[in-house]
N, C-alpha and C positions, 0 to 999 in steps of 0.2 A: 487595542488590537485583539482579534480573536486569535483561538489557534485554528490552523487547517488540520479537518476530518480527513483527507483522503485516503491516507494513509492505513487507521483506523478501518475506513467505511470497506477498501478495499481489500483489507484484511479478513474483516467481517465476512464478504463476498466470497473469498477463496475458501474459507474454513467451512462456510456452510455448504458450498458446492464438495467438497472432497469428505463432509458426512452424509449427503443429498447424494451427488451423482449414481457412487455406487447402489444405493438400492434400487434403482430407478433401472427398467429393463433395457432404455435406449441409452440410459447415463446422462439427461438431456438435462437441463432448469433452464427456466424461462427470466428475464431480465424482472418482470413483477414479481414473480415467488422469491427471487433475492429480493426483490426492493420491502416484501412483505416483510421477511425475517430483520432487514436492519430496519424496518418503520422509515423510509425514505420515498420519494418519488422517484419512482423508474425512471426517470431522466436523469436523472444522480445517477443511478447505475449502471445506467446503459454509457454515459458519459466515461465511467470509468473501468467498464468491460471493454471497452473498444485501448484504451492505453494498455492493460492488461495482455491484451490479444496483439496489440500491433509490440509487445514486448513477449511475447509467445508463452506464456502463462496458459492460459486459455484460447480455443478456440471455437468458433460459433457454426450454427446448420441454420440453414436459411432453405425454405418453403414448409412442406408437411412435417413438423416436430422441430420445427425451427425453434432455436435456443444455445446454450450454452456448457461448456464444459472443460475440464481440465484437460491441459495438453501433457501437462508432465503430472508425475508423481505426486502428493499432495508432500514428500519427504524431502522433494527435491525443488522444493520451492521455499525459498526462505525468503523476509520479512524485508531483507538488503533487497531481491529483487523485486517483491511488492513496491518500495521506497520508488529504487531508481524509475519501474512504471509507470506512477503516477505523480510524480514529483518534480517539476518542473524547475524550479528553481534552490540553488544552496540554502541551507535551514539559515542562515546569515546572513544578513545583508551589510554591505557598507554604508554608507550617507549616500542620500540620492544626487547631491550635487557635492564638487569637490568645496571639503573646508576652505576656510581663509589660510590663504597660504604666507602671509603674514605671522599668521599665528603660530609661535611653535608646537603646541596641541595638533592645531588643527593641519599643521604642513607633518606632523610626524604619527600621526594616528592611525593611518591608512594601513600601513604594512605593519604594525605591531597586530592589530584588529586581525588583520587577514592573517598573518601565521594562526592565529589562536582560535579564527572559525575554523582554520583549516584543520586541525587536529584535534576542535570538536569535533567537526562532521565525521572526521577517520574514526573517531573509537566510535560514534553512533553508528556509523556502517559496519563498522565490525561488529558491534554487541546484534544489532539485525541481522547480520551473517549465518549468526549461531543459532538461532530459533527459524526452525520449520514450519508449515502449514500443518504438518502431521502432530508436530508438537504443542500448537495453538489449540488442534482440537483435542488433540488427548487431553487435556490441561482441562481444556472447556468443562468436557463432556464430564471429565473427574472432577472440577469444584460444581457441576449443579447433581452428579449423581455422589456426596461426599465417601460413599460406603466403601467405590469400586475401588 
């Protein structure tokens, strides 16, 4: 199994629009100058500007300077709500089809499983809670400028 980028990719996406937007006189980028900075196809990104935005992250201008941009603060955007936008399903899954219920593994596995994703995924939401977009790029900007 792979891991899913989304998360990642859409992280990538916010950090470069909230170093981007502000120099830019409209405050605009376009879904290829993201897709240019993570080396992705604009279909990747445009895929997941659209969950961003329909989770109010971001919002978009459509005809002349048509493009993208931060709805909120880049401070007031943490990493928990990057997750819930683009992330569709619990990082844990159960068995796709129920065990043999014969079995006493397999009839008592279900609800042990589920407590223990469920209070993985809580502290992984939590620890995303506390990291900002603001703090993704400070970080950035400071491990490739090491001096500042």
């Amino acid at each position: 199994m792979s891991a899913n980028s989304r998360l990642t990719v859409a992280t990538h996406a916010l950090t470069w629009m909230a170093l981007v937007c502000p120099q830019r006189a409209d405050g605009i980028v376009t879904s290829e100058q993201i897709a240019r900075s993570v080396n992705t196809n604009p279909v990747v990104v445009r895929r997941l500007l659209s969950r961003l935005k329909a989770a109010g992250l971001i919002e978009s201008r459509r005809g002349q300077g048509a493009g993208w941009t931060l709805s909120r603060p880049p401070e007031s955007i943490t990493l928990r709500d990057v997750y819930h936008a683009v992330e569709d399903e619990p990082v844990f899954a159960l068995h796709p089809s129920t065990p043999n219920q014969e079995c006493p593994v397999g009839r008592g596995i279900p609800p042990v499983l589920r407590a223990a994703y469920e209070r993985a995924e809580h502290a992984m939401t939590a620890a995303l809670a506390e990291v900002t977009i603001a703090q993704v790029l400070r970080e950035t900007v400071r491990r490739r400028h090491p001096s500042r």
